[in-house]
N, C-alpha and C positions, 0 to 999 in steps of 0.2 A: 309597834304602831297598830291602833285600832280600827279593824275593819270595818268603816262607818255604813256599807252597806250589809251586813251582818247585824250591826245594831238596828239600824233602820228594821230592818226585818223583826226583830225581836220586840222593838218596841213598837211594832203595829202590831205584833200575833198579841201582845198583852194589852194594848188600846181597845182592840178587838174583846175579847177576850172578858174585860171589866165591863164592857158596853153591854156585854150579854147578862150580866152577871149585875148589873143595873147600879153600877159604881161609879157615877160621873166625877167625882172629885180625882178617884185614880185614872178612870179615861182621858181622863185632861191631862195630868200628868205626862201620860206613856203618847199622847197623843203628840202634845210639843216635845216630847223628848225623840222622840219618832222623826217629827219633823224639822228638828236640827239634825239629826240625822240623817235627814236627808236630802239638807242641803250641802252637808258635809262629804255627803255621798256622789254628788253629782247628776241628783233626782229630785231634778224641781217641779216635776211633776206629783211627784208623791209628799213636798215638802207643803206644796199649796192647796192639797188634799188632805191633811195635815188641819194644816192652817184653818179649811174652810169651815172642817167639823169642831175644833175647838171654838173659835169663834161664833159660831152657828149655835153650839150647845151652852157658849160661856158667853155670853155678851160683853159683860163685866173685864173678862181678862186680862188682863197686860198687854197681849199678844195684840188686842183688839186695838191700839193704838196705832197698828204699824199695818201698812198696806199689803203685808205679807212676811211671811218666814225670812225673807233673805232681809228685808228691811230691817225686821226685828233684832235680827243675832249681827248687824253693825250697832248698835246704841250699844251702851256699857251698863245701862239698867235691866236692861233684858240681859244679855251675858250676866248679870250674878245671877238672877232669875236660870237662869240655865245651869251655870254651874252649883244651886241650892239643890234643883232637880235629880241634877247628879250625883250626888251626895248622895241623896235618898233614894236611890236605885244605878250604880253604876251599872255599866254593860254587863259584867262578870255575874252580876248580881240580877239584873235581869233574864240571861242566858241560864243561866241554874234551876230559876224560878220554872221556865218553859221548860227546860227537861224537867223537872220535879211533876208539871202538870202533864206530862205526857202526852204534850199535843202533836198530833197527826203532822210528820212532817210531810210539806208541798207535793203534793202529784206533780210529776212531770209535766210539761207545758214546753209552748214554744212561745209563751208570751217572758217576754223580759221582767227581771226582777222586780222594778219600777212597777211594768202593768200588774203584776201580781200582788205586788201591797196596795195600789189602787184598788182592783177586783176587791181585795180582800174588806178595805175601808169601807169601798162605795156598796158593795155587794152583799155581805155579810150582816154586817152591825156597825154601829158607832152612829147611824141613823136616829134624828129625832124625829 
């Protein structure tokens, strides 16, 4: 069974990550993949964080049809949209990617998982 908060994690350090690196095509990607992630995770905070920056950055999107992440991943057109996603970067395959880049793992915090890929969204990068 797949640790959707571990994914979630991974595919915000790499939403992040592509955002700095000025890759919106893949930020969008890692960004909705993030955010099924995280509502799969049971962080609807982080999944509508998610949501506001793909949308924000992608007007066009798919995603932009649905009032939010949880709306979206009920349709069946989004779900293969999601699972095409997956295909092109499972978890295994995004977790290899971030150790291969050697990214600094998390300072210790008292702030919960959730606040921390927030922080990390709203605070860092993936800003237009």
């Amino acid at each position: 069974m797949r640790d959707h908060e571990a994914a979630m994690s991974v595919y915000v350090q790499l939403a992040v990550l592509s955002d700095q690196k000025q890759q919106p095509q893949v930020r969008d990607r890692f960004l909705l993949l993030a955010g099924v992630e995280a509502c799969r995770a049971g962080w609807p905070e982080v999944a509508a964080s998610c949501y506001r920056k793909l949308v924000a950055s992608n007007p066009a999107h798919q995603a932009n049809r649905y009032p939010g992440m949880p709306d979206a991943m009920r349709d069946p057109e989004f779900q293969q949209l999601v699972v095409h996603w997956e295909r092109y970067c499972p978890f295994e395959k995004a977790e290899a990617m971030v150790r291969r880049l050697n990214l600094p793992p998390a300072e210790p915090t008292e702030l919960s998982v959730g606040a921390q890929m927030i922080e990390m969204l709203d605070g860092r990068a993936c800003d237009e």
